[in-house]
C-alpha distance (Angstrom), angle and dihedral (degrees) to the residues before:
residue distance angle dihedral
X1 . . .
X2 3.73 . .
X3 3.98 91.1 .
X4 3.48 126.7 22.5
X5 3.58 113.9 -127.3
X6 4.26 86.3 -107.3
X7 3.34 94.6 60.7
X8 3.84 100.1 45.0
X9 4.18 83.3 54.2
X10 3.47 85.6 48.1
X11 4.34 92.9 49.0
X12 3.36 89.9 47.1
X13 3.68 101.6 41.0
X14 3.42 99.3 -122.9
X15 3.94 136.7 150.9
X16 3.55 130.6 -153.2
X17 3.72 123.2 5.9
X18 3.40 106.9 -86.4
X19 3.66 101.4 115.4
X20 4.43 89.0 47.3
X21 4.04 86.9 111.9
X22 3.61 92.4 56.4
X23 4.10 100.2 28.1
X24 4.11 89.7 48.4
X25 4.28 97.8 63.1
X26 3.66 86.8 44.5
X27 3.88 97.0 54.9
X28 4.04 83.2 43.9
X29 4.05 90.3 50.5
X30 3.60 94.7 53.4
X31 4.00 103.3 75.4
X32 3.64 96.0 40.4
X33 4.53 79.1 51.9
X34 3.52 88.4 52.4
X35 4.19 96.1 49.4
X36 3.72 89.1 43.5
X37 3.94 93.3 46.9
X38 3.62 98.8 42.8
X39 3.74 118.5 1.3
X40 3.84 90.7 -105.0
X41 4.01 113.7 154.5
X42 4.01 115.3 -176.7
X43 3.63 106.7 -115.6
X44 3.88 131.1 -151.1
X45 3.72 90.7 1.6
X46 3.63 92.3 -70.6
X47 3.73 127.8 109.3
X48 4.04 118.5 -130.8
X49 3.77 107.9 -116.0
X50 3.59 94.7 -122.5
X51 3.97 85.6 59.7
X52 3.74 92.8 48.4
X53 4.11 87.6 50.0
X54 3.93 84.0 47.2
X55 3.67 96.5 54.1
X56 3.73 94.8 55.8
X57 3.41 104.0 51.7
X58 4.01 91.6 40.7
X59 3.88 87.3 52.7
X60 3.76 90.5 49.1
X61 4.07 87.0 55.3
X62 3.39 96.0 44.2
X63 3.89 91.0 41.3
X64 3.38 94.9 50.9
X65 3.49 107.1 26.5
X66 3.84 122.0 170.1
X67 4.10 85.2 8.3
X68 3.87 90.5 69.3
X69 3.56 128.2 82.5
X70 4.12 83.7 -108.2
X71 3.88 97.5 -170.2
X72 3.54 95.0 53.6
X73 3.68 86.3 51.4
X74 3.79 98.1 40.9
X75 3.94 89.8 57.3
X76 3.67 98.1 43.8
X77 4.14 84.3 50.9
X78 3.37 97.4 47.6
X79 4.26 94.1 49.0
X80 3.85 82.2 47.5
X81 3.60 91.7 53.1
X82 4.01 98.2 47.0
X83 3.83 79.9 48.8
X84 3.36 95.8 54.0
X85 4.20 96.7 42.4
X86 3.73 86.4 46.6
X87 3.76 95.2 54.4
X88 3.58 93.1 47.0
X89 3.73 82.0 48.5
X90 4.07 88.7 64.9
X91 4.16 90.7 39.2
């Protein structure tokens, strides 16, 4: 996985685990998001770091939704992304 369950709770500031049934499908969406969106495969069994930092700000959006400043998100995403296509790019 590209977050452990932990660390999503901790990202989205969030005790207990009543929210695992929803939290668990988005962790599992993210790395098939990432292939679609920019090509980028996981190699060696290890994440990049600029995929890791892109997984917690997408689950935050799609955790919180219409409750987060979405923008500020979206644009933070999206630079993460080109990062993340253009490093692949070099790889």
């Amino acid at each position: 996985m590209i977050l452990e369950i932990d660390e999503a709770l901790d990202i989205l500031r969030l005790d207990g685990t009543d929210n695992y049934e929803i939290i668990y499908p988005l962790i599992e969406a993210i790395p098939p998001y990432l292939q679609e969106t920019t090509g980028y495969k996981r190699k060696r069994g290890n994440y990049y770091p600029v995929a890791r930092t892109a997984a917690r700000f997408i689950l935050q959006l799609w955790y919180y939704g219409e409750n987060a400043d979405t923008n500020k998100l979206r644009r933070v995403i999206d630079c993460l992304l080109k990062a993340l296509s253009a490093e692949r790019a070099i790889l």
